[in-house]
N, C-alpha and C positions, 0 to 999 in steps of 0.2 A: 169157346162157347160156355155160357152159363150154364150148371145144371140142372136147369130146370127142364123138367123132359116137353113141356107141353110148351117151353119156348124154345127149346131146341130144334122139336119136329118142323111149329110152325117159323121159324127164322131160317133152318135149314131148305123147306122148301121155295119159303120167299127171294133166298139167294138162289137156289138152284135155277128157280125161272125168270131170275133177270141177270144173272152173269154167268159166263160159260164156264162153269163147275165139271170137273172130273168126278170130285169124290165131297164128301162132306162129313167125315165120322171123326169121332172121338177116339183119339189112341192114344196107347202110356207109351212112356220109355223102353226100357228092358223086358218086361214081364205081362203076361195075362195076369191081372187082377182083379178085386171089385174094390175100392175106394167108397171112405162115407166122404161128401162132400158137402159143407157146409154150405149156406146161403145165410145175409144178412141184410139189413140196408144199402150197407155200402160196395157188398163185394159177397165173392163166392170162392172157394177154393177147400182144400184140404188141412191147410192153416186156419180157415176163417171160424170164430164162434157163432153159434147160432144153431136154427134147425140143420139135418140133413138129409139126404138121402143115398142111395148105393150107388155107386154109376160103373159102368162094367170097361175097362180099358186094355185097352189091346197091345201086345208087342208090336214094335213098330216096322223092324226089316222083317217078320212074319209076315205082318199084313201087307207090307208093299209085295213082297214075293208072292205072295194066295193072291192079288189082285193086280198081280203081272205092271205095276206102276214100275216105269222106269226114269220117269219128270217128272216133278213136282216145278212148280214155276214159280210159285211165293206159298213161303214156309212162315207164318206169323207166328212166333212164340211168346205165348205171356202167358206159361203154368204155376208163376207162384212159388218159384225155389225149383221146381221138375224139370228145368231148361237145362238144367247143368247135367243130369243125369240122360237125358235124353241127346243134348246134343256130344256126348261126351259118348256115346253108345254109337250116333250115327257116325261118329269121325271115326270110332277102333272097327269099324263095319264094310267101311267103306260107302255107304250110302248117303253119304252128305251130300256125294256128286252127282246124285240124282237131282239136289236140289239147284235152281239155277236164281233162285236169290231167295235169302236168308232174310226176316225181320227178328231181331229179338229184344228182348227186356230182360235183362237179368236183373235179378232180386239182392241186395245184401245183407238179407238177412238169415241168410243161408250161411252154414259152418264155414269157416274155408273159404267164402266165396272171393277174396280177393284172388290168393294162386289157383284157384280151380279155373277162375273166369281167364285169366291169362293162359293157362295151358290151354284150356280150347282157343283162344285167340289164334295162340300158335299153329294148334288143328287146323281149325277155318284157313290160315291165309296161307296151309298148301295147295288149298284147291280153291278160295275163294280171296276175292280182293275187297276191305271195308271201305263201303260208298260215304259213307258217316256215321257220326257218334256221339250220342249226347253219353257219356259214362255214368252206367248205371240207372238210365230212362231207356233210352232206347238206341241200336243202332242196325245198319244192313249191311249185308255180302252178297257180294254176284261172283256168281258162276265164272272162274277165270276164261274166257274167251277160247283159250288152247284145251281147253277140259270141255266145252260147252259143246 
């Protein structure tokens, strides 16, 4: 989600009432924090130049655990360099298995991100199987069938 708060609220509720939504909030990786988050023409993130504003982001297996989520059923990730850290937290957690298919984007312009992306590879395909992969645009994981 964009952080625009008044397109978040209004897109947030828009999808609520046309697709069967469990939850819809913004959460970080590892840690409660507050982030400035830029916005531009082209794009928004924590990288992006431009105006910004605070946005308040949440631990992630906290928040699953505070709001008793034991499924997630598609996981979309496109944080801007954060996927690494995030998904590299749900795999040491064990909570990845909550999720039963994975979308991500990883970014390369993150440190490291060539062996970082592989070692989560490795992560992912103990408990999930990659359906496809465009390298380095986008690819998916489902939930192995025996874990599901």
């Amino acid at each position: 989600m964009k952080p625009y708060v008044e397109w978040f609220v209004g897109g947030s509720a828009k999808a609520r009432a046309e697709l069967p939504c469990t939850l819809d909030v913004r959460f970080g990786p590892t840690r409660d924090e507050t982030l400035d988050m830029h916005h531009s023409a082209d794009g928004s993130g924590a990288f992006v130049q431009g105006e910004s504003e605070q946005v308040r982001i949440l631990e992630v297996t906290q928040f699953l655990q505070q709001h008793g989520i034991e499924r997630i059923d598609l996981l979309k990730v496109n944080i801007e360099g954060g996927e690494y850290e995030l998904l590299e937290h749900l795999i040491a957690t064990g909570d990845i298995r909550k999720v039963r298919k994975l979308q991500v984007q990883f970014h390369d312009f993150v440190p490291d991100a060539i062996p970082r992306r592989a070692r989560i590879l490795q992560g992912l395909a103990q408990t999930h199987a990659q359906h496809w992969n465009f390298h380095f645009v986008w690819e998916e994981w489902g939930l192995k069938p025996e874990l599901a």
